[in-house]
N, C-alpha and C positions, 0 to 999 in steps of 0.2 A: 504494500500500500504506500500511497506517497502522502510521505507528510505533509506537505504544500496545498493539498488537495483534502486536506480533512475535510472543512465544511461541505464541499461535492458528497464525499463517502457518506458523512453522520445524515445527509438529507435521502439519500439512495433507501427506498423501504421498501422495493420491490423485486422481484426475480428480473423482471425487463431489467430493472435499471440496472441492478447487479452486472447484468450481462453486458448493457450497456459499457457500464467500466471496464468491464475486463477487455471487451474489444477497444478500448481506446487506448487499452494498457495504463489504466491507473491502478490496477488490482494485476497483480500475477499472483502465479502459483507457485508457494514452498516447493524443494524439492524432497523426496521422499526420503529421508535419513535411511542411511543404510543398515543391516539387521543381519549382521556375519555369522557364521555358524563355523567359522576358523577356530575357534577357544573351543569348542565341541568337540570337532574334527578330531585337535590334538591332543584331548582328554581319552578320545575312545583310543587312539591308537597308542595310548599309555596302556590304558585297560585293555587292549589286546594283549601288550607282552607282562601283562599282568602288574602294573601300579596299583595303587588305589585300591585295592582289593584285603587288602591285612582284615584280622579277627575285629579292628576297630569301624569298620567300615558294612559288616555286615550286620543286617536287620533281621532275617530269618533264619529259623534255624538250617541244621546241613542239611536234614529232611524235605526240609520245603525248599532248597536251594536246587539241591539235586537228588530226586528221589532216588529210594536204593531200588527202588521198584522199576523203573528204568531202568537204571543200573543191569538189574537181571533181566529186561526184557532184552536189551544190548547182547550183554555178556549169549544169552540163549540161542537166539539170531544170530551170532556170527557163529556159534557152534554146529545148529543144525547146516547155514549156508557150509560149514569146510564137512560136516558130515556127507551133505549130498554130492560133492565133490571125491 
């Protein structure tokens, strides 16, 4: 918005007139701040070779982390796959 041009702007009460401005360019538009997900990026690929992972860091137990129950559906599944082999 241009300073010089308050009393125009504060008098503008309508969508016309809005528009009005904008096409005369006394109104432009902000640009759109940027929103990086770089600080994420480099968290996860810490957490891939295992950072941030220590006993202080977890919320669930090993149970609910990584069931044993899984575990053995794994462990089964690869026995019967080298069985039938």
């Amino acid at each position: 918005m241009d300073p010089n041009e308050t009393n125009e702007l504060s008098m503008a009460n309508s969508r016309f007139n809005i528009r009005k401005l904008i096409k005369d360019g006394l109104i432009i538009r902000k640009a759109v701040t940027m929103h990086s997900r770089s600080r994420v990026r480099k968290n996860l690929d810490a957490k891939r070779k295992g950072r941030h992972m220590g006993t202080g860091k977890r919320k669930g137990t090993r149970e609910a982390r990584m069931p044993t129950k899984v575990l053995w559906m794994r462990r089964q599944r690869v026995l019967r796959r080298l069985l039938r082999k």
